[in-house]
C-alpha positions as CSV (number, residue, x, y, z in Angstrom):
1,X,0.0,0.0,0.0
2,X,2.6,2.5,1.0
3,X,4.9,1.7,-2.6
4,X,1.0,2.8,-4.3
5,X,1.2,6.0,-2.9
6,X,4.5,7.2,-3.1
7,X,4.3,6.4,-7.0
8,X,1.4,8.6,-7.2
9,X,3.0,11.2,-5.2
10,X,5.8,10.8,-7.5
11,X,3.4,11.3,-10.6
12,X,1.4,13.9,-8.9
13,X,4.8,16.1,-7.9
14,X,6.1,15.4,-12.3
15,X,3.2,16.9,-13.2
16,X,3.2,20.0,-11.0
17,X,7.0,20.6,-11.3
18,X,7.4,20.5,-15.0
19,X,3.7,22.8,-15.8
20,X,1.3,21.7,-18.3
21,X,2.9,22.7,-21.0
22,X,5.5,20.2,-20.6
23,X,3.8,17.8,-19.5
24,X,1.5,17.7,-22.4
25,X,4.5,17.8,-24.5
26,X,5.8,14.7,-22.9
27,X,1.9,12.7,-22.8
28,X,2.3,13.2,-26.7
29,X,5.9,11.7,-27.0
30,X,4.5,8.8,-24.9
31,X,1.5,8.4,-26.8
32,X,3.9,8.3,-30.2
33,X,5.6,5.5,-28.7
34,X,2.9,3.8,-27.7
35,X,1.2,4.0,-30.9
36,X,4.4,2.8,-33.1
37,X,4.9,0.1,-30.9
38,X,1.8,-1.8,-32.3
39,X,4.3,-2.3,-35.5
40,X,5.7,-5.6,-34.7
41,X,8.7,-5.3,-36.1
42,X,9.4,-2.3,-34.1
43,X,8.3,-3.8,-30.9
44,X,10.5,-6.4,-31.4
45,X,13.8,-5.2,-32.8
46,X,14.0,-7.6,-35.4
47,X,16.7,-6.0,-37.2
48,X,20.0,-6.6,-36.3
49,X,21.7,-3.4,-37.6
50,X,20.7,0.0,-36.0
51,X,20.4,0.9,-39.3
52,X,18.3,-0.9,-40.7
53,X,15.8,-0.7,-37.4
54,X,15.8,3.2,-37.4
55,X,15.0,3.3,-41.5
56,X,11.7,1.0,-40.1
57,X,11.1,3.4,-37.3
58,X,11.5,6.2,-39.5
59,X,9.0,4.5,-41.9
60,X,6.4,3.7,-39.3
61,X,6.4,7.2,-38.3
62,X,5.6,8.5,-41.9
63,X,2.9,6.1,-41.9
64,X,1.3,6.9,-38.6
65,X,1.8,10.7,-39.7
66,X,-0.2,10.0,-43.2
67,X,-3.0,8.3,-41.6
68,X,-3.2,11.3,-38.8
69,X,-2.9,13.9,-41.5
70,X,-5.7,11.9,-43.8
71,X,-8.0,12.0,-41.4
72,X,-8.2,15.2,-40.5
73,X,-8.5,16.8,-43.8
């Protein structure tokens, strides 16, 4: 019980410490990660030259941006 609340405390003191505007910043970061991730070849490093893994992360991204950008226009 006590670990729970100091990791809450920890997250609660982040947030205030750094201001929204950071903190949103950093939410969005995550939420790129996240999102990317769901690439399995990303997810599981598959590649065994850095590379060739950041060409595929670099190509995920363009695709995750094209499907954002479609939508909203």
């Amino acid at each position: 019980m006590q670990e729970g609340a100091s990791s809450q405390d920890a997250i609660a003191a982040t947030r205030s410490a750094s201001g929204p505007h950071l903190y949103r910043a950093r939410d969005l970061i995550k939420r790129f990660f996240n999102r990317i991730k769901h690439c399995r070849r990303v997810a599981t490093c598959y590649d065994k030259l850095a590379a060739n893994y950041l060409a595929f992360v670099q190509l995920a991204s363009k695709r995750l941006w094209l499907r954002v950008s479609e939508s909203t226009t």
